[in-house]
N, C-alpha and C positions, 0 to 999 in steps of 0.2 A: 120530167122535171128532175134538174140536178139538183143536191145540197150540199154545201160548201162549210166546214168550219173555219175560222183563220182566230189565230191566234193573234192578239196587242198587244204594244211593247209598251210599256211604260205605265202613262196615263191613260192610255188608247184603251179600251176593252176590247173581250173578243166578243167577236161579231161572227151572225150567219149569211152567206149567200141563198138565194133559189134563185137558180134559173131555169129557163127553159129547155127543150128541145137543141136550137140555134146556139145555147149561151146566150142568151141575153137575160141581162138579169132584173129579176121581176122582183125581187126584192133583197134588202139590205138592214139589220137588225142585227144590235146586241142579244145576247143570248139570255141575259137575264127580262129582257122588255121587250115580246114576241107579236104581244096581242094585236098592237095596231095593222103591224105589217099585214101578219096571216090574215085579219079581217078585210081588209082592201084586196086580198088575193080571192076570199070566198075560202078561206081557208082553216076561219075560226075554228070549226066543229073537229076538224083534225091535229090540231096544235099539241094535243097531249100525246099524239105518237108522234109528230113530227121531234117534240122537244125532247124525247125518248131517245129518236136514232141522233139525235146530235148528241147527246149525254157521252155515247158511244161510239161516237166519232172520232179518229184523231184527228188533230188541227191537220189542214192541206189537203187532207184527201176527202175525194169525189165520190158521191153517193147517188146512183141512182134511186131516184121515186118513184112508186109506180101510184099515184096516186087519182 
């Protein structure tokens, strides 16, 4: 699984990717409003490292998961 930060211009907030293996992306979420996403992934129980390495992220660049 990749993760993605992108930074928003304006109005737009930043947002995270996950994707897959393929790139396909499995999920799409502001960075401040995490919960729904990661839970529909099965992802809840991990969120607080997830939201760790994106803290530490810069915007654009690609992060492998090993999760």
């Amino acid at each position: 699984m990749y993760i993605i930060k992108v930074k928003g211009v304006a109005k737009i907030p930043d947002y995270v990717q996950l994707r897959d293996e393929n790139f396909t992306l499995l999920a799409y979420f502001r960075i401040d409003r995490p919960d729904k996403s990661l839970d529909k992934l099965g992802l809840a129980h991990k969120a607080e490292y997830i939201m760790g390495l994106v803290s530490n992220l810069p915007f654009g660049q690609i992060l492998k998961l090993d999760i």
